[in-house]
C-alpha positions in Angstrom: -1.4 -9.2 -27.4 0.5 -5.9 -26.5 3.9 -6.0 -25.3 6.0 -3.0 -24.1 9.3 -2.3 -22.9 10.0 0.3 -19.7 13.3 1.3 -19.1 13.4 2.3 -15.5 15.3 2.9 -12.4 13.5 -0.1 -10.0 10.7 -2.6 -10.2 8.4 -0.6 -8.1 8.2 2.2 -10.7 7.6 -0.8 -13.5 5.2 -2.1 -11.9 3.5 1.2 -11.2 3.7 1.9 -15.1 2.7 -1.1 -16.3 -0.2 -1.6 -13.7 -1.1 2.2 -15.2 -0.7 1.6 -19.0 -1.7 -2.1 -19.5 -3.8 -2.7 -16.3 -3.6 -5.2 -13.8 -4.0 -8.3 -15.9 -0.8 -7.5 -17.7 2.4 -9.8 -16.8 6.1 -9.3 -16.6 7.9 -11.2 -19.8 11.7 -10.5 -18.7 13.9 -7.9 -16.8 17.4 -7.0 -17.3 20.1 -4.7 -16.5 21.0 -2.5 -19.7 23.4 1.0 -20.1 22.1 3.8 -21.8 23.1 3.8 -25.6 25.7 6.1 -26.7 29.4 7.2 -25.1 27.9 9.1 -21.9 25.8 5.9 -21.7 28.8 3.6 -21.0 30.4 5.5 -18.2 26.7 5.8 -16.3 24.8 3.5 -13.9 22.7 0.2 -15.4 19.2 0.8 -15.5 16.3 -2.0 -15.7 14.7 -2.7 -18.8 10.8 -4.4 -17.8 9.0 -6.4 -20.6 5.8 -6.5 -20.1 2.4 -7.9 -22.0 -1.3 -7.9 -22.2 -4.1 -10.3 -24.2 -6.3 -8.0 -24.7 -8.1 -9.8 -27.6 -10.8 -11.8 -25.6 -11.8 -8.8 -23.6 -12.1 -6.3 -26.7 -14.6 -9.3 -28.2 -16.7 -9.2 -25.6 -16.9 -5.5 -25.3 -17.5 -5.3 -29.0 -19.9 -8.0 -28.8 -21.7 -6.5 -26.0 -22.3 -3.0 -28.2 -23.5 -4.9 -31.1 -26.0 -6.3 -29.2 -27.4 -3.0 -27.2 -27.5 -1.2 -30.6 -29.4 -4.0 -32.1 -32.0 -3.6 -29.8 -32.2 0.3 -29.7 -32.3 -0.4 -33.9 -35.5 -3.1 -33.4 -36.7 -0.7 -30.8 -36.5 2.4 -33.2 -37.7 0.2 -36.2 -40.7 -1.1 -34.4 -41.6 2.1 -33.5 -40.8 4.1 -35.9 -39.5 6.5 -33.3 -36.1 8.3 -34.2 -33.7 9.3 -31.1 -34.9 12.6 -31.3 -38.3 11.1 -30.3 -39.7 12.4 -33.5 -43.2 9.9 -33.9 -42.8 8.7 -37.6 -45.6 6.0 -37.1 -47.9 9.0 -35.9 -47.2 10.8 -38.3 -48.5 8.5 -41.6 -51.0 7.4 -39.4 -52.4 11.2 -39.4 -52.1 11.5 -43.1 -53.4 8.4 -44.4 -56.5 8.0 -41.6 -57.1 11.4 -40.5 -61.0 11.3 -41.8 -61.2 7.7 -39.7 -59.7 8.4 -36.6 -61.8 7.2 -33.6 -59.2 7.2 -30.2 -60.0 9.0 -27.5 -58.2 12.2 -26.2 -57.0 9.4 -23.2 -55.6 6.3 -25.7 -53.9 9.3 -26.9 -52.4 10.3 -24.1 -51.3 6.7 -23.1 -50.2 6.6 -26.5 -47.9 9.5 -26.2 -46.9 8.7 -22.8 -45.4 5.1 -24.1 -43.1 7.0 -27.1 -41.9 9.2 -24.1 -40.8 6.2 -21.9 -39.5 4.6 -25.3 -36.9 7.4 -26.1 -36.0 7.5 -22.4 -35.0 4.2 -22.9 -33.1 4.6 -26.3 -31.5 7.7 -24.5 -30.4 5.7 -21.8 -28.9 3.1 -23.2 -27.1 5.9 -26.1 -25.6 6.7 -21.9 -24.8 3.2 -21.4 -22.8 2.9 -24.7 -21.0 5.8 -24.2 -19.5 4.3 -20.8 -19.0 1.2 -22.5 -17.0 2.7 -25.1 -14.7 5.3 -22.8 -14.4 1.9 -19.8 -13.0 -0.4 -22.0 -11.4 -2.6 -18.7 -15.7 -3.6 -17.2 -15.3 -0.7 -14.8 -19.4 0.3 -16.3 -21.5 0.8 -13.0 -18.7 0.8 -10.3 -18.6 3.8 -8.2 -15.4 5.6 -7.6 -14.7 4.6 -4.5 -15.4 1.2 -5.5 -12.4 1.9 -8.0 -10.1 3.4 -5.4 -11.0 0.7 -3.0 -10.3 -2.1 -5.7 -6.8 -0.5 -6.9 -5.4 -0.2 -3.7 -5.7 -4.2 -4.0 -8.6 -5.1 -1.5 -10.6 -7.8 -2.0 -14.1 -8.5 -3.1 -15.4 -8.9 0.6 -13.4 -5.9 2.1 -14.5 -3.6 -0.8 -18.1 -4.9 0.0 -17.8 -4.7 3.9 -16.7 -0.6 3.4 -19.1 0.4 0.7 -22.4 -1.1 3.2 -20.5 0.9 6.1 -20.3 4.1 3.8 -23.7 3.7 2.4 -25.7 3.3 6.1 -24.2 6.3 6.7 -26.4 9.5 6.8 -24.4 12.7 7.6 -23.5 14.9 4.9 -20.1 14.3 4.9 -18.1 13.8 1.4 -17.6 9.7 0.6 -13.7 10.2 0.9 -13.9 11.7 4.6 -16.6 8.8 5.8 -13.9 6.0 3.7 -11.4 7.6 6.1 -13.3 6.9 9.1 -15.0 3.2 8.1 -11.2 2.0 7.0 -9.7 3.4 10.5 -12.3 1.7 12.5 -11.2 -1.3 10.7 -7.9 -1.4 11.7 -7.0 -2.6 15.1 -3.4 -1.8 16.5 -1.9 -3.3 19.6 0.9 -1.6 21.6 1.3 -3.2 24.4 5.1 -3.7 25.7 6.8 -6.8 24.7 7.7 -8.8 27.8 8.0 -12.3 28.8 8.7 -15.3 26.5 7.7 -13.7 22.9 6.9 -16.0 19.8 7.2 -15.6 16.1 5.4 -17.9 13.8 4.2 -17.7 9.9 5.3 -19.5 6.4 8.5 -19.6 4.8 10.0 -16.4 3.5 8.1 -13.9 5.3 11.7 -12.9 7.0 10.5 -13.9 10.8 14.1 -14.4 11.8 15.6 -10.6 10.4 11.8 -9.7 12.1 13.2 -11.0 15.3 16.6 -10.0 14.9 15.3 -6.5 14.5 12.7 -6.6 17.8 15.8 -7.2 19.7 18.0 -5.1 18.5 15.1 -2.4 19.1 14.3 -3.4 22.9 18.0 -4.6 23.8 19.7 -1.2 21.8 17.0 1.4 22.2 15.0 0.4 25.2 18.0 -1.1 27.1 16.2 -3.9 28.3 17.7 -7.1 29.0 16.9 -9.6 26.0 17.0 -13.3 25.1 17.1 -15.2 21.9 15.8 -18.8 21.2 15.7 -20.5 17.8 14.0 -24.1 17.0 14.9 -23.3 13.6 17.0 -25.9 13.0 15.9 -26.8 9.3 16.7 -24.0 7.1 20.5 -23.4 6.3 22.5 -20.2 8.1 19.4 -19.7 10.1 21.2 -20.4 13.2 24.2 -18.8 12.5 22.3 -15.8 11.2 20.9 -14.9 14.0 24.1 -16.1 16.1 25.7 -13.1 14.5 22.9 -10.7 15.5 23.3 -11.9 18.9 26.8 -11.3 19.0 27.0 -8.4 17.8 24.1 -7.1 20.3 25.7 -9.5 23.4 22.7 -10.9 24.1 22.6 -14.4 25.0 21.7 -17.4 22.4 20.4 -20.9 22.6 19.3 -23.1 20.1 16.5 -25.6 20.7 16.6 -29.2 18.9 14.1 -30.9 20.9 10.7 -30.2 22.6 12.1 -31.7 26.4 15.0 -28.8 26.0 12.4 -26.4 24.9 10.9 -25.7 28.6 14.9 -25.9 30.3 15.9 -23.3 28.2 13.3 -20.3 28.8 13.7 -21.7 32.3 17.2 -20.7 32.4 16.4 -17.5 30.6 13.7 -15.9 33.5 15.6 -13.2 34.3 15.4 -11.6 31.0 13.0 -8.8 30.2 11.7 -10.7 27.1 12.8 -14.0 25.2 12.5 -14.0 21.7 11.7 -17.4 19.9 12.3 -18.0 16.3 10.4 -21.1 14.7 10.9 -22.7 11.8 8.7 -21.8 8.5 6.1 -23.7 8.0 3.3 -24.6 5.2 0.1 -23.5 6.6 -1.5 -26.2 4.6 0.5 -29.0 6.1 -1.0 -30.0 9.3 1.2 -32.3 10.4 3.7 -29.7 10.3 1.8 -27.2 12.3 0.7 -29.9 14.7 4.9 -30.2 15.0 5.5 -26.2 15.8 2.3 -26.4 18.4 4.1 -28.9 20.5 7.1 -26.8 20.7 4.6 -23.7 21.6 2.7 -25.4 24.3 6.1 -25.8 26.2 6.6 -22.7 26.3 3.8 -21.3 28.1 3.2 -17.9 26.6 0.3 -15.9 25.2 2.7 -13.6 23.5 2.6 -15.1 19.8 2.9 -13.2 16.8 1.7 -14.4 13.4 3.9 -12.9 10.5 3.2 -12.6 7.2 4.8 -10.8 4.0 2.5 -7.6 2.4 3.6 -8.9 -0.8 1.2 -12.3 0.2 -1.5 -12.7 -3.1 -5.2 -12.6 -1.8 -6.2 -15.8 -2.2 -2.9 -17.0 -0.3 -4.1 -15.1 2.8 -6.9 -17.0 4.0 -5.3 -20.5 3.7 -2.3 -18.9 6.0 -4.6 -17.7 8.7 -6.7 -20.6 9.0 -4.1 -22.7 9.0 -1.9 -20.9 11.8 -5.7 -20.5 13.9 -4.4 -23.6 15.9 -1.8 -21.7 17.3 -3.7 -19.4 18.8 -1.4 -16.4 17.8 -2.7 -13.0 19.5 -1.0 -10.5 17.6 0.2 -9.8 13.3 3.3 -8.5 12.1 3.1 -7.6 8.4 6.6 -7.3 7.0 8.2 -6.5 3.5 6.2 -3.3 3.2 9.1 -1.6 1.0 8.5 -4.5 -1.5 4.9 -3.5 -2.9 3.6 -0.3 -4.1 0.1 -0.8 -3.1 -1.1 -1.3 0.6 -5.0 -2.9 0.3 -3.3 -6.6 1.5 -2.8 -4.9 5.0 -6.4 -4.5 5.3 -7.3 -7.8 4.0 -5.1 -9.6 6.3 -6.4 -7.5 9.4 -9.9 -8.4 8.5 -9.3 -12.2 8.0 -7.4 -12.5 11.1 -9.2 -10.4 12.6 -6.8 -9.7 15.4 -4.4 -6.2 15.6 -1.3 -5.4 14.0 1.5 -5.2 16.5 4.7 -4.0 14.4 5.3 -3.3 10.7 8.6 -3.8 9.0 9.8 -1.3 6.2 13.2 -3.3 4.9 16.1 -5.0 5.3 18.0 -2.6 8.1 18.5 -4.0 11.4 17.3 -2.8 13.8 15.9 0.1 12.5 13.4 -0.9 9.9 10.8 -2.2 12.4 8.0 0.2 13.7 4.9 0.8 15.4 2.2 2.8 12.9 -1.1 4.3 14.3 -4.3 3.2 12.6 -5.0 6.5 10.8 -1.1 6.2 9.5 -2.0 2.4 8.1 -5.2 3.9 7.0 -3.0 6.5 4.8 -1.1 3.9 3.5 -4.2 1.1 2.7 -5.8 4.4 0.7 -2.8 5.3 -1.6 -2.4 8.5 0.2 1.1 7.7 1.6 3.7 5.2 0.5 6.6 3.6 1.9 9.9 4.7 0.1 
């Protein structure tokens, strides 16, 4: 077990050390705020000290365990055949010296033999290579390209990885790997611009931040686009959701209803039709529970639209991803929003949420500002961002 302390100015930068020093199987033990020791150390700002840790026991045993066993080979190999690494033919040798006067192969065995001791030290020469990487990749990075490293440190999946290397590799101009990665990963990406009008919908799990999302969208077409907005919320469950975005709406003086039941649902955008775009909150709910989604869909259908935008946080784990679209498919969302991008340091989840949707990204939200923290990004600016070659922050 290895356990370090970082004394740092955020979590970001921890977890961009630790992810560095320890590797991506490391975890965090505890975080708190400390002052720097000494006089001038009470009077400045609190800093953040990061614990972190990594069992690195099991993994060293199977890397050691996996050396002892090539060498053991190359040994029987080299003791079998009395060949050195050199390729220096020991077995030849005595055979020349104590059966010279009885020697009865043919120039060709010969040949064949000397052909096999050639592929044999090609072999012990080649696995001498293998050890070497072994012994300078001690994380099981042997055999992986470096784009396959880039591609798996920016946090994309197994099947997204997979899906860019076979698009690189069928590729036949002479261009260098990094500029056809470029192109494959911006094809990939799918971005819809289109003007928000009409009765616009907002759906995804808890704690993505749909309603600051929404409180953000109209804030941006009622402030900067001057367009006449309305706000709906059915999001009646989750405390000071209502009056949150009451507040917005205040502040903004744009009108406000909230919706308790499905009959009021189709009255209320009704009495909104004059507006350039309504803007519905829903309430949070588990992917997994159908029940629940079966709940929000009855609300949806009401209100007529085909403006319905799925959200979900870039801070989502992999395997979370798949069970959130599938279970929001129902809904027949047309549209993502990927929010929370400030709160990562890597970008790949963008990517792997685009691919399992497999419908565009509409907007992308970069903190906790209203309204200002919402934007539009072009593919090749996602693409930046999915590669490590930009950063948000």
């Amino acid at each position: 077990m290895i356990i370090k302390k970082y004394k740092v100015n955020s979590m970001n930068e921890a977890i961009t050390r630790i992810k560095y020093e320890l590797g991506s199987e490391a975890v965090i033990i505890s975080q708190r705020k400390i002052r720097k020791k000494g006089i001038l150390g009470f009077f400045s700002k609190k800093i953040l000290e990061v614990t972190a840790a990594v069992d690195n026991k099991k993994r060293e045993d199977n890397m050691n365990y996996g050396i002892k066993t090539i060498k053991k080979i190359v040994n029987d190999g080299m003791k079998n055949n009395l060949l050195d690494v050199d390729g220096k033919d020991t077995k030849a040798e005595n055979i020349d010296l104590e059966q010279n006067s009885t020697r009865t192969n043919s120039l060709y065995e010969n040949s064949i033999v000397e052909k096999n001791n050639d592929d044999l030290i090609k072999e012990v020469q080649q696995m001498k290579g293998m050890l070497n990487k072994i012994m300078s990749n001690p994380y099981g990075n042997v055999g992986k390209s470096e784009l396959q490293l880039k591609l798996e440190n920016s946090d994309l999946n197994q099947n997204v990885t997979k899906k860019i290397l076979s698009s690189i590799n069928i590729m036949e101009d002479d261009r260098k790997d990094e500029e056809k990665l470029k192109e494959v990963v911006q094809n990939m990406i799918k971005v819809d611009n289109k003007e928000l009008s009409n009765a616009v919908v907002l759906i995804g799990p808890t704690g993505v931040g749909k309603t600051t999302t929404i409180a953000k969208l109209a804030g941006r077409l009622a402030l900067i686009e001057k367009k006449k907005i309305g706000l709906i919320t059915i999001d009646t469950y989750r405390i000071g959701a209502v009056e949150q975005l009451r507040t917005y709406a205040d502040i903004m003086n744009i009108p406000f209803k909230v919706v308790f039941t499905i009959k009021d649902m189709e009255k209320t955008v009704q009495n909104m039709k004059d507006c350039d775009a309504i803007l519905i909150d829903t309430t949070g709910r588990n992917s997994k529970n159908k029940m629940q989604i079966s709940e929000l869909r009855a609300f949806i259908d009401k209100i007529k639209t085909d403006n319905i935008h799925l959200v979900i946080s870039c801070t989502t784990k992999n395997r979370d991803i798949d069970a959130i679209i599938n279970g929001y498919s129902q809904l027949n969302y047309n549209d993502i929003i990927i929010t929370k991008l400030d709160e990562t340091c890597t970008y790949g989840s963008i990517l792997n949420i685009l691919q399992s949707a497999k419908k565009p990204i509409s907007f992308v939200t970069t903190g906790q500002n209203v309204p200002e923290d919402i934007k539009t990004m072009s593919s090749e600016e996602l693409t930046k961002l999915v590669l490590g070659e930009d950063i948000i922050c």
